[in-house]
FIDREN-565475 format. One line per field, with one value per atom (N, C-alpha, C): residue number from 1; residue in three letters; atom name; x, y, z. Coordinates in steps of 0.001 Angstrom, whole numbers, plus 500000, padded with zeros to 6 digits. Example, Ala and Ser with C-alpha at 12.3 -4.5 7.8 and 13.67 -1.06 7.14 Angstrom:
<rs>
num = c(1_1_1_2_2_2)
residu = c(ALA_ALA_ALA_SER_SER_SER)
atome = c(N_CA_C_N_CA_C)
east = c(513190_512300_513200_512850_513670_512900)
north = c(494310_495500_496700_497750_498940_500030)
up = c(507800_507800_507800_507080_507140_507870)
</rs>
This chain:
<rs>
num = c(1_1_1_2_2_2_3_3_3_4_4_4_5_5_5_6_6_6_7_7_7_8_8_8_9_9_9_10_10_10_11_11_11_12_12_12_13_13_13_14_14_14_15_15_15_16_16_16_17_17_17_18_18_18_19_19_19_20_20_20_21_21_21_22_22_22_23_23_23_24_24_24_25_25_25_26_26_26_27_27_27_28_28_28_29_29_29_30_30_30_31_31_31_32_32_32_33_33_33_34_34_34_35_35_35_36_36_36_37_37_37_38_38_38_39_39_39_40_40_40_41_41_41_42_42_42_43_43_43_44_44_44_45_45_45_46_46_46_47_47_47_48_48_48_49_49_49_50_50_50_51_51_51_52_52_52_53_53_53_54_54_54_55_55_55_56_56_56_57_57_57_58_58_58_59_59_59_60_60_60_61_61_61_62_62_62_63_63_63_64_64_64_65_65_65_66_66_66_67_67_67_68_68_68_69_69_69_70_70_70_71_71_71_72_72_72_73_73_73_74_74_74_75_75_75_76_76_76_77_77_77_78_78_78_79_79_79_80_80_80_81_81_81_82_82_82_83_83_83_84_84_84_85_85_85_86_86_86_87_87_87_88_88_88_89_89_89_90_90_90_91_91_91_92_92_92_93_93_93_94_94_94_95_95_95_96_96_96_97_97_97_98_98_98_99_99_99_100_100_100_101_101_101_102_102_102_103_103_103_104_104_104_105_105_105_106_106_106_107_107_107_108_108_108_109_109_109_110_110_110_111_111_111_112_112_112_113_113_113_114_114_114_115_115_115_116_116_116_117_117_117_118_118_118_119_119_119_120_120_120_121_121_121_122_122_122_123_123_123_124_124_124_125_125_125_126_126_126_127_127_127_128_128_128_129_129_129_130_130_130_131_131_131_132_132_132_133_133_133_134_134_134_135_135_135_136_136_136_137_137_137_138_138_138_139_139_139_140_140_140_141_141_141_142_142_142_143_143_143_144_144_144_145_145_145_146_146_146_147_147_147_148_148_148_149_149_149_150_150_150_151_151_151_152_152_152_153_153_153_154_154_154_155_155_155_156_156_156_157_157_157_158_158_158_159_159_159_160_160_160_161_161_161_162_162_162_163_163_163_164_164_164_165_165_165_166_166_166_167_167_167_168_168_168_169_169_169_170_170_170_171_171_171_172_172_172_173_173_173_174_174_174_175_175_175_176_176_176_177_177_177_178_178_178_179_179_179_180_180_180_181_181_181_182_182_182_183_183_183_184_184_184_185_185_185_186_186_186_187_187_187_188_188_188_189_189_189_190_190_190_191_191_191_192_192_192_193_193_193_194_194_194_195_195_195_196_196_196_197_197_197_198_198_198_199_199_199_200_200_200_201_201_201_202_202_202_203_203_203_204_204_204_205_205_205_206_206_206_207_207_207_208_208_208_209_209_209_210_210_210_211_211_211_212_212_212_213_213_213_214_214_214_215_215_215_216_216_216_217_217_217_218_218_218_219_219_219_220_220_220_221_221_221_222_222_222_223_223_223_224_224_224_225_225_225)
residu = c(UNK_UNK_UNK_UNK_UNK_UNK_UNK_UNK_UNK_UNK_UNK_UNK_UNK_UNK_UNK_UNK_UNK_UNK_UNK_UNK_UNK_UNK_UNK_UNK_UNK_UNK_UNK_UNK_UNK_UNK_UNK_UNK_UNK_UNK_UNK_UNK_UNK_UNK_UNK_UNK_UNK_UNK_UNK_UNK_UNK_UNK_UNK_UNK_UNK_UNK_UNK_UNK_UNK_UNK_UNK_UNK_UNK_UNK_UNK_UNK_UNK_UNK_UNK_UNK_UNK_UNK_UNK_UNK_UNK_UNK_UNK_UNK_UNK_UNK_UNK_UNK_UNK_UNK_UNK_UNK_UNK_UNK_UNK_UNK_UNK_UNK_UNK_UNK_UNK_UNK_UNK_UNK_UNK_UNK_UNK_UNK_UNK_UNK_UNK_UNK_UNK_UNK_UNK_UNK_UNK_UNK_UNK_UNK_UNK_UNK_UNK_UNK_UNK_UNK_UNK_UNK_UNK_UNK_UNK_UNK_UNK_UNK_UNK_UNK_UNK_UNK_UNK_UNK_UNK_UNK_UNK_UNK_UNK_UNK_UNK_UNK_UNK_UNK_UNK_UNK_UNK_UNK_UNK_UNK_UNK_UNK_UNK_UNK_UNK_UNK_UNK_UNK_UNK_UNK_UNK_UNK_UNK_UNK_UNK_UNK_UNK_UNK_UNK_UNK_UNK_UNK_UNK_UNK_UNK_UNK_UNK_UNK_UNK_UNK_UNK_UNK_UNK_UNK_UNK_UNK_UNK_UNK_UNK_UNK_UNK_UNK_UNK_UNK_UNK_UNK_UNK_UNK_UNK_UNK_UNK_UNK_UNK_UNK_UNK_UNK_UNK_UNK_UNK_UNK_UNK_UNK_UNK_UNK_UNK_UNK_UNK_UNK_UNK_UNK_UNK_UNK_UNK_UNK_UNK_UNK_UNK_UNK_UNK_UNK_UNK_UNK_UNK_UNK_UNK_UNK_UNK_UNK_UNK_UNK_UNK_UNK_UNK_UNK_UNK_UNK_UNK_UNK_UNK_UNK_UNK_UNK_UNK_UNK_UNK_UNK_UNK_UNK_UNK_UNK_UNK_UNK_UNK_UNK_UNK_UNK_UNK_UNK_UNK_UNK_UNK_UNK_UNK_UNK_UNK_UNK_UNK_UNK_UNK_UNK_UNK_UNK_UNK_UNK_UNK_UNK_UNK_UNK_UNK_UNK_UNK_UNK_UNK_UNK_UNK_UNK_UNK_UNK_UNK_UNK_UNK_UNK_UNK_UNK_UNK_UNK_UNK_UNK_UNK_UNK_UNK_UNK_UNK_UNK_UNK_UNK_UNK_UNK_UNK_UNK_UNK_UNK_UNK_UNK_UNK_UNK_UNK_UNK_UNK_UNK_UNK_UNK_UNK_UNK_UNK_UNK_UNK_UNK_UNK_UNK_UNK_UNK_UNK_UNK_UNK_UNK_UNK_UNK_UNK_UNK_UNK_UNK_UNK_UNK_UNK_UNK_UNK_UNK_UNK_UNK_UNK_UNK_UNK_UNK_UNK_UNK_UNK_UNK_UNK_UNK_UNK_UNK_UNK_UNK_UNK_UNK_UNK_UNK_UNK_UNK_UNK_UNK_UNK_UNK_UNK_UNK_UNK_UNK_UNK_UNK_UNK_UNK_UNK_UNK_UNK_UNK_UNK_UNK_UNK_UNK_UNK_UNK_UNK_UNK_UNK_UNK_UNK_UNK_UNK_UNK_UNK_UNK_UNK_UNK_UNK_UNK_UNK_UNK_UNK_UNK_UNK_UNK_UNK_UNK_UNK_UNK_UNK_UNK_UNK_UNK_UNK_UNK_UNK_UNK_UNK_UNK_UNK_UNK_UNK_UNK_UNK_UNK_UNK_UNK_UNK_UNK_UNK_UNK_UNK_UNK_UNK_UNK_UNK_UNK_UNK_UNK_UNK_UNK_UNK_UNK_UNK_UNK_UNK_UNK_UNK_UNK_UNK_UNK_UNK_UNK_UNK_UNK_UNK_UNK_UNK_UNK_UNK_UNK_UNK_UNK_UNK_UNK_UNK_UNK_UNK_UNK_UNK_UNK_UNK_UNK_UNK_UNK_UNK_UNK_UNK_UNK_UNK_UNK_UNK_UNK_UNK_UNK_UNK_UNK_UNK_UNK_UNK_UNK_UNK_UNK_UNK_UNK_UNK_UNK_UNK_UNK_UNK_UNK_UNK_UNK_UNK_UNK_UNK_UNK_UNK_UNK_UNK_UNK_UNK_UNK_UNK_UNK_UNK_UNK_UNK_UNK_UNK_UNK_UNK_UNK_UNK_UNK_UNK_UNK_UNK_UNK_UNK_UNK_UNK_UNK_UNK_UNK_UNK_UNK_UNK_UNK_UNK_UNK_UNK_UNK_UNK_UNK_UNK_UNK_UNK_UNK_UNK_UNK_UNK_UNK_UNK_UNK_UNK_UNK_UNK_UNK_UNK_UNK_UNK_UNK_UNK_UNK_UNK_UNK_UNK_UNK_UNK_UNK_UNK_UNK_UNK_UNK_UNK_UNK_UNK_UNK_UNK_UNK_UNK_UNK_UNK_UNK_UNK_UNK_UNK_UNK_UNK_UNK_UNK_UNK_UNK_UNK_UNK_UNK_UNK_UNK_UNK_UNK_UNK_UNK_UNK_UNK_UNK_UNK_UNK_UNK_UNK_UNK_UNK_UNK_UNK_UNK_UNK_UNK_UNK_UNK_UNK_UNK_UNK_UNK_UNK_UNK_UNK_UNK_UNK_UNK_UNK_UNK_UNK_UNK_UNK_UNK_UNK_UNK_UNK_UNK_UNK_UNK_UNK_UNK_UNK_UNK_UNK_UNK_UNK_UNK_UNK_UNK_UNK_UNK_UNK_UNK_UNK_UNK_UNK_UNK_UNK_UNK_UNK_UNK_UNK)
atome = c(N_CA_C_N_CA_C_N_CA_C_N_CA_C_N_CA_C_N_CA_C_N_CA_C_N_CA_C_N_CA_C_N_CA_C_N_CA_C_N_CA_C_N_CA_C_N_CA_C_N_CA_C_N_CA_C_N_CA_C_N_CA_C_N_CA_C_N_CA_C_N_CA_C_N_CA_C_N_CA_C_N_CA_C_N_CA_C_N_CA_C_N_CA_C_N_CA_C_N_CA_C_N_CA_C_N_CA_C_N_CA_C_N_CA_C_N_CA_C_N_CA_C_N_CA_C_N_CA_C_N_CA_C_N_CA_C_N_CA_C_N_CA_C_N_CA_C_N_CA_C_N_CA_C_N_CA_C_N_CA_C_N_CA_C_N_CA_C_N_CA_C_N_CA_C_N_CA_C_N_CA_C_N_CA_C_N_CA_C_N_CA_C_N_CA_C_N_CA_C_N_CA_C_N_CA_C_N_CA_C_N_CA_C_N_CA_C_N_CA_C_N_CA_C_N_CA_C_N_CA_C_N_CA_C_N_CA_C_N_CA_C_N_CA_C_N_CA_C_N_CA_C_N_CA_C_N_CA_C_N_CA_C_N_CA_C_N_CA_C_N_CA_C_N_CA_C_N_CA_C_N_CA_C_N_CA_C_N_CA_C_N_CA_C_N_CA_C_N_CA_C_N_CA_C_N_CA_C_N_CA_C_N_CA_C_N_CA_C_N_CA_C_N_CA_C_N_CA_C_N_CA_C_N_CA_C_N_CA_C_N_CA_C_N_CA_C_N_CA_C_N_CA_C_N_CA_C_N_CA_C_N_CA_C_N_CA_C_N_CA_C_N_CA_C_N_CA_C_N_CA_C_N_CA_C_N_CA_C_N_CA_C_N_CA_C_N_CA_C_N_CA_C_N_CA_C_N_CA_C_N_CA_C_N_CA_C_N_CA_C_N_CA_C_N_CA_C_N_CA_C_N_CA_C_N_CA_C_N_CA_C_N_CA_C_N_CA_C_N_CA_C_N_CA_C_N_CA_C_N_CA_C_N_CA_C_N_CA_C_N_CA_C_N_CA_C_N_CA_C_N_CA_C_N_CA_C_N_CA_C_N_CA_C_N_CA_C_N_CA_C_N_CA_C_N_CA_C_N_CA_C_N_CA_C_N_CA_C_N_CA_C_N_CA_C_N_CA_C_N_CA_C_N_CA_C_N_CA_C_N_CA_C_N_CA_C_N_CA_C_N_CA_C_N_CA_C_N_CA_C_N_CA_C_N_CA_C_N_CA_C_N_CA_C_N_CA_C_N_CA_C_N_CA_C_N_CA_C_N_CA_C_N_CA_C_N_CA_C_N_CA_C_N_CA_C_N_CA_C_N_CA_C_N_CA_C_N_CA_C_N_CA_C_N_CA_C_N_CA_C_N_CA_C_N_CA_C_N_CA_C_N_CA_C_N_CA_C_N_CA_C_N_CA_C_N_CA_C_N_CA_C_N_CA_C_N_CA_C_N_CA_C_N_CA_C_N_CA_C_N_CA_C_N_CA_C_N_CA_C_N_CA_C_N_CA_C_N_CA_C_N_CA_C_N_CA_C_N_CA_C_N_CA_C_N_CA_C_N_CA_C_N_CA_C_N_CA_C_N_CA_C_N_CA_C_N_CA_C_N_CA_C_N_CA_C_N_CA_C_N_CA_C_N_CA_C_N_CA_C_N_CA_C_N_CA_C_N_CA_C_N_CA_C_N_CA_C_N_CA_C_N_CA_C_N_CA_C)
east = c(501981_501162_501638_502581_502890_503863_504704_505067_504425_503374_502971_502215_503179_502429_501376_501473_500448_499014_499072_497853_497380_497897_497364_498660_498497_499525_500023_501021_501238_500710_500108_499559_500339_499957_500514_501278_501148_501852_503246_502881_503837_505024_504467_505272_506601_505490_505928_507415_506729_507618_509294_508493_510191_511244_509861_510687_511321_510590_511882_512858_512977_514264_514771_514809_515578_516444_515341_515809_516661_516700_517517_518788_518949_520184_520882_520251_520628_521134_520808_521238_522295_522433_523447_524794_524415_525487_526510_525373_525450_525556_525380_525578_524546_523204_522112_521535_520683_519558_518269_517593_516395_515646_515041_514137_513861_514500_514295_514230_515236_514688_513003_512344_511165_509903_510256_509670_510011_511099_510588_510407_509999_509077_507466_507478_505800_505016_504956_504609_503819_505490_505980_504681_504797_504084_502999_501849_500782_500137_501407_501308_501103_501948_502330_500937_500758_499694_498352_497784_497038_497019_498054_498280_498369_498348_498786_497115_496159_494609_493741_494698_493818_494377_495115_495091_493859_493126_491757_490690_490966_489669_489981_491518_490914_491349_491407_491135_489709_488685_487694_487196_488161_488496_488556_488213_488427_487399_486135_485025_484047_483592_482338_480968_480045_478903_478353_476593_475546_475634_475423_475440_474286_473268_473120_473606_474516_475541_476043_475879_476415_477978_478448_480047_480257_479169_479382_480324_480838_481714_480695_480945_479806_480956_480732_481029_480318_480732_480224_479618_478583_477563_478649_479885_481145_481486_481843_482172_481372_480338_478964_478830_479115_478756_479423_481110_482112_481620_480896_480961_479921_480186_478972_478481_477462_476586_475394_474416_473108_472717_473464_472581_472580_472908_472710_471245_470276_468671_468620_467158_466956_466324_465412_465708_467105_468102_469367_469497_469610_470366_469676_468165_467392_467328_468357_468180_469490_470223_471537_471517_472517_474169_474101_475498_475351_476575_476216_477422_477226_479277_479176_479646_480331_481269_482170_482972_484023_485311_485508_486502_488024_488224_489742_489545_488959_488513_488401_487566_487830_489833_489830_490833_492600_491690_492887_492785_491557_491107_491483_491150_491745_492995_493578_495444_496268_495302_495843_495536_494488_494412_494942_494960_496134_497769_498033_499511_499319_498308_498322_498346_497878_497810_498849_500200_500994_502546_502108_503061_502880_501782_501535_501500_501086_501576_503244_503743_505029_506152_505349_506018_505582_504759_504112_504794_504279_504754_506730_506830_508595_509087_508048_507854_508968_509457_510754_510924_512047_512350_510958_510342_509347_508092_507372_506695_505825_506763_505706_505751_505917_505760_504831_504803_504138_502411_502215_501386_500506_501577_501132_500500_501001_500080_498743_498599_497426_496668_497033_496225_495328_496417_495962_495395_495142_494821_493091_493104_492008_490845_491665_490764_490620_491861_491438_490727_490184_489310_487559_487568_486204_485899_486729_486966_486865_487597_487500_485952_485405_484084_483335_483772_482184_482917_484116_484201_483628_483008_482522_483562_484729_485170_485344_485566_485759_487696_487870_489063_489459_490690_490606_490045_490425_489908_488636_487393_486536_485551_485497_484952_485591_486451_487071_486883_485386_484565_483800_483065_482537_482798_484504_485322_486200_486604_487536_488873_490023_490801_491432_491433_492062_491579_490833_490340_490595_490980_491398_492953_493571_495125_495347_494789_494160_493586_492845_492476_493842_494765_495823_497100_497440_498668_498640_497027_496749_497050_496494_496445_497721_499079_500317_500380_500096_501364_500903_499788_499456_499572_499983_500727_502409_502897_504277_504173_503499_503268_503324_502494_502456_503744_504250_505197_506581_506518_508050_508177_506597_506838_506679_506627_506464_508465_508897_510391_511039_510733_511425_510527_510444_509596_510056_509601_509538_510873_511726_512312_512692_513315_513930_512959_512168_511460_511782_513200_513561_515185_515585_516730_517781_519232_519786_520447_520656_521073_520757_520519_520144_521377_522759_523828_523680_524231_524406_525462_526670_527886_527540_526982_526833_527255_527348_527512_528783_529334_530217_531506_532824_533781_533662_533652_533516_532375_531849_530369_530520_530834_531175_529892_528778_527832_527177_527349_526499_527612_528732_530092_529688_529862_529298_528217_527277_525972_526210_526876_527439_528109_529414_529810_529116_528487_527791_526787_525509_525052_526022_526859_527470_528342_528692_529233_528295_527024_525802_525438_525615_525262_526517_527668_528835_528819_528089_527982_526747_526178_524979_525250_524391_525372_524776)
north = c(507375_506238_505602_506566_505946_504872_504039_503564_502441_502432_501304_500320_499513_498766_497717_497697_496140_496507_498094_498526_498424_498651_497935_498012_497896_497692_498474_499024_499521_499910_501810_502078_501829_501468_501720_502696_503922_505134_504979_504830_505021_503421_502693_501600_501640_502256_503012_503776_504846_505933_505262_504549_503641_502752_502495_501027_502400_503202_504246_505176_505051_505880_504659_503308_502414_502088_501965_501907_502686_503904_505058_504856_504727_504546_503162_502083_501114_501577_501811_502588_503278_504287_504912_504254_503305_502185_501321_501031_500139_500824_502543_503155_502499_502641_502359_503735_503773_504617_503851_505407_505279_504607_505059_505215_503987_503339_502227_500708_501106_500238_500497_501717_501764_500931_501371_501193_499306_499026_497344_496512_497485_496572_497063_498138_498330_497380_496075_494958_494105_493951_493040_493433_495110_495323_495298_495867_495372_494001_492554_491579_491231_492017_491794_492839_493946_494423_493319_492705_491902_490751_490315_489347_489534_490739_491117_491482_492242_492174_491397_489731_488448_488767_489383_489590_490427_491520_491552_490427_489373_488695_487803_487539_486721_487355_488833_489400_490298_489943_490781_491559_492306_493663_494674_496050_496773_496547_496411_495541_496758_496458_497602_497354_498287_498000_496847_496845_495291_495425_494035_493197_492261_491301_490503_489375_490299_489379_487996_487225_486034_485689_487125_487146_487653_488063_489009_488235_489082_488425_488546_487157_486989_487414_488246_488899_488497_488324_487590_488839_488606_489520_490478_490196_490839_492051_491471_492596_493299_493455_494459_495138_494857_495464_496730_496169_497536_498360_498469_499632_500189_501509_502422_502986_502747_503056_502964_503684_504011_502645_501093_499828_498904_499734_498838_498621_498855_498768_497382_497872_496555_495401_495315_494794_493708_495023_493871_493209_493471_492698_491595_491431_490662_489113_489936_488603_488435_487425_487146_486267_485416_485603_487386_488184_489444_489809_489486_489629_491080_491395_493170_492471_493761_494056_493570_492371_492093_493114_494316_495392_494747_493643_493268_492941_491856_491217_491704_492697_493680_494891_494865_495361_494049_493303_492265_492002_491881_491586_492709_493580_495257_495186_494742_494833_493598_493072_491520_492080_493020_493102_494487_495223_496145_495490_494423_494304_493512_492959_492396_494002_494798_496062_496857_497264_497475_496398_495640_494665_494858_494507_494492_496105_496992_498506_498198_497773_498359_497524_496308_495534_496570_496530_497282_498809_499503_500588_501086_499659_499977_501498_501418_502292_502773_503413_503892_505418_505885_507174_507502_506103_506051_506311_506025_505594_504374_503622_502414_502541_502904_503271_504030_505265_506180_505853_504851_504055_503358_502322_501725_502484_503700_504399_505003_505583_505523_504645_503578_502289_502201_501820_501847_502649_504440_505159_505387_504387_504651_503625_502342_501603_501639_502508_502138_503787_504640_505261_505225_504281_503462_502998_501706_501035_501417_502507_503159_503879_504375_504781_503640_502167_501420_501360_501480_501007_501585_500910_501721_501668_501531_501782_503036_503266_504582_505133_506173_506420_507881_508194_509840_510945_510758_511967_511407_511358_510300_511324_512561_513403_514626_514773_515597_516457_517347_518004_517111_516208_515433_513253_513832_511904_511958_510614_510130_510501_510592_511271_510632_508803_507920_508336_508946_509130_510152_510974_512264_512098_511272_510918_510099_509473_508994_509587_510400_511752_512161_512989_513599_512967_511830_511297_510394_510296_509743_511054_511613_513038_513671_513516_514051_513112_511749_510695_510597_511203_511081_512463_513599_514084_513800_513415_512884_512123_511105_510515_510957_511969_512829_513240_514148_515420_514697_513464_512613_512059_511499_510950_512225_512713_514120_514517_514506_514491_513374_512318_511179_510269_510649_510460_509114_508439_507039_507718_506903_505429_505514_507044_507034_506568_505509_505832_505384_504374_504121_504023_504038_504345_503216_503880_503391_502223_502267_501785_502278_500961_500936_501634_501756_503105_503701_504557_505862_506506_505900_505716_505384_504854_503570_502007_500931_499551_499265_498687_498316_498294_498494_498324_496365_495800_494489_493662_494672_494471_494688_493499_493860_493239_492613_492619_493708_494933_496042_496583_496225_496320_495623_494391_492884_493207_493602_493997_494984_496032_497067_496297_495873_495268_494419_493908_492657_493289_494321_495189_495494_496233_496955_496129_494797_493845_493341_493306_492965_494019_495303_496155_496077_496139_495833_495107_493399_492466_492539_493646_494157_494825_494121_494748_495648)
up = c(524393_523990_522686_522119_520751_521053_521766_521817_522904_523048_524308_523197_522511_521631_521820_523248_523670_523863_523362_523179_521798_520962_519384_518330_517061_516105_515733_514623_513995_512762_512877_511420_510570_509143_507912_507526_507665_507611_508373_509647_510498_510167_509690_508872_507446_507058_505665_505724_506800_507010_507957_508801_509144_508476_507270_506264_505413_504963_504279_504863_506161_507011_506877_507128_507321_505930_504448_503555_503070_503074_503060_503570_504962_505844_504733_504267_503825_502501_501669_500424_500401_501508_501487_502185_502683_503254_501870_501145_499615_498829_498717_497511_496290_496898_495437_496125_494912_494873_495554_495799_497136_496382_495183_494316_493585_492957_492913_493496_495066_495805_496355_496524_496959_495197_494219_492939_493610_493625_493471_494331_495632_496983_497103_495841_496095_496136_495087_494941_496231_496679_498043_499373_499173_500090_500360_499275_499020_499531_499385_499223_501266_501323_503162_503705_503215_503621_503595_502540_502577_503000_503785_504003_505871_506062_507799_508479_507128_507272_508157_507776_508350_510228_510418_511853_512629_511671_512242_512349_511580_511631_512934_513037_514288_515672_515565_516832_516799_516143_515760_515864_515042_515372_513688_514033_512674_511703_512106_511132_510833_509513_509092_509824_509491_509649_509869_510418_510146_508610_508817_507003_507628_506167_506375_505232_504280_503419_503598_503123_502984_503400_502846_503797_505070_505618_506756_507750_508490_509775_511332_511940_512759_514094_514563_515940_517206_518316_519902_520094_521173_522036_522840_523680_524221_522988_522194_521315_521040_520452_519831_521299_522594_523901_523737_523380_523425_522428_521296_520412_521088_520598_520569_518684_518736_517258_517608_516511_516657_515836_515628_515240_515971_517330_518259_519454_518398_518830_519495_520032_521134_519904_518405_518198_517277_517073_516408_517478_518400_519252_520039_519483_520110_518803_517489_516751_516147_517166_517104_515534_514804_515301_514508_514980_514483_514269_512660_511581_510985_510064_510142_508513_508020_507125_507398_506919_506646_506264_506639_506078_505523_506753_506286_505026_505017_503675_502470_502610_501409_500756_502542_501694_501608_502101_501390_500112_499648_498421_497373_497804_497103_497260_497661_498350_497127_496968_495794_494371_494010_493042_492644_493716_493774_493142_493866_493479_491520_491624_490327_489504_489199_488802_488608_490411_489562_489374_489187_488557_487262_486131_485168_484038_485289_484353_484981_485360_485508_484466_483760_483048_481817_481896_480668_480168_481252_481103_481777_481875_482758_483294_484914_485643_486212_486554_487390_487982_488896_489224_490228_491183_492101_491832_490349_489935_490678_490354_490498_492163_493137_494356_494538_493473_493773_493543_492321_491882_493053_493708_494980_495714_496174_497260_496659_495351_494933_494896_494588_494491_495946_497136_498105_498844_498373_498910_498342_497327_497043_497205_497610_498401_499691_500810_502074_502684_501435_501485_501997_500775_500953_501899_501895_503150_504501_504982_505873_506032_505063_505462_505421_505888_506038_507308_508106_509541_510447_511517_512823_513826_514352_515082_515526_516960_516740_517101_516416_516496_516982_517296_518225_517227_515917_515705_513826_514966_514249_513182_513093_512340_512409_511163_511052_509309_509486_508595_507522_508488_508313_507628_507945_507777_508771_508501_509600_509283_510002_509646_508973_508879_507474_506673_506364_505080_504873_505172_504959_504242_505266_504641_503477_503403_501770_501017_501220_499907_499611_500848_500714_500262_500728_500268_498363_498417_497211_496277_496293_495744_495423_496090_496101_495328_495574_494986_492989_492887_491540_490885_491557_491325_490834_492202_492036_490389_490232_489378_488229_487841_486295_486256_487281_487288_486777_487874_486901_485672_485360_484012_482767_483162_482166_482257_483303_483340_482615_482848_482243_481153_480227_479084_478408_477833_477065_475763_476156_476543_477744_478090_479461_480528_481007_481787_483330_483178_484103_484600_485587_485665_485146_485026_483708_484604_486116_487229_488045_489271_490531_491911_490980_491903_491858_492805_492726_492071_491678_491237_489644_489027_488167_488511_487808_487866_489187_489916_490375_489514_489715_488961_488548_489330_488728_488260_487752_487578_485689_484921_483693_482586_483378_482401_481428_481993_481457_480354_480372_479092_478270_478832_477983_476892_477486_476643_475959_476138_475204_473915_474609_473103_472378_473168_472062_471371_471502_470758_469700_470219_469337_467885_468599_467228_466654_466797_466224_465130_465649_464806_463614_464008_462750_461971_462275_461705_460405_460751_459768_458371_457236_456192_456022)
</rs>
């Protein structure tokens, strides 16, 4: 079934995990490092994650709970048929239109201010050695936590010691990655905090800006009385 896609999309995880076998194979083609190509598409992704969200709203699909919020998303009588939940009493359903939780919404919204977040520690703090990657998945692991507990859909493995099993992988992968997080920057401490180059080699042989900048530091400093 994992491959019969015309049955639904592609998880996030399982996204993730292909864009970094692919990236990998690519790196080692180009001779860069993994690590900072993943540190400077965390951004990007976030950006594409929130931006791929709006495909639940107009297959209406992936939605939280009844709302009677002002944002709620108004769902057809067809759809509310297919779920099964205990708010589906004879009277909700006797007082249409019947709007839920907007979930995408939220986590598009969490997904934007996610990337504003780590863009700005990473200028700030000039994140590196998969940091600011590692950042991203916390970020996101800790909104599509939440998130995930307002959805009613149901999924194969829908209580698993009392959550859903997204949420479980978001406790867990959040949890490693802020790990990961401490453990490197405790390795690579301020100034070092990011790599000195994006090779694996160092600079390209014809790659003479990073000389350039050497000497010119360095006649700057001579020129000093």
């Amino acid at each position: 079934d994992a491959l019969k896609v015309w049955h639904g999309g592609l998880g996030i995880w399982g996204a993730i995990a292909g864009g970094a076998f692919g990236g990998w194979i690519a790196c080692r083609q180009y001779g860069i490092k993994l690590r900072p190509l993943m540190d400077a598409l965390a951004p990007a992704l976030l950006l594409a994650q929130a931006i791929g969200r709006w495909g639940n709203y107009f297959n209406s699909e992936l939605f939280g709970g009844p709302t009677k919020k002002p944002w709620g998303l108004e769902i057809s009588r067809a759809k509310v048929d297919e779920i099964n939940g205990t708010f589906k009493t004879p009277e909700f359903l006797a007082h249409p239109p019947y709007t839920f939780h907007p979930t995408f919404l939220y986590e598009c919204l969490w997904d934007l201010g996610s990337m504003g977040v780590v863009l700005y520690l990473d200028r700030k703090l000039k994140l590196g050695f998969g940091r600011c990657f590692a950042l991203y998945v916390m970020a996101y692991c800790l909104g599509r936590g939440w998130i995930e507990h307002l959805r009613i859909d149901t999924v194969e493995y829908n209580d698993v010691l009392g959550l859903r099993l997204n949420v479980w992988t978001s406790i867990i992968l959040g949890t490693a990655a802020l790990i990961y997080f401490v453990v490197v920057g405790r390795k690579h401490p301020a100034p070092a905090t990011r790599e000195e180059s994006v090779f694996v080699d160092g600079p390209p042989a014809g790659d003479v800006s990073g000389q350039e900048s050497s000497e010119s530091g360095q006649s700057e400093a001579d020129e000093e009385p």
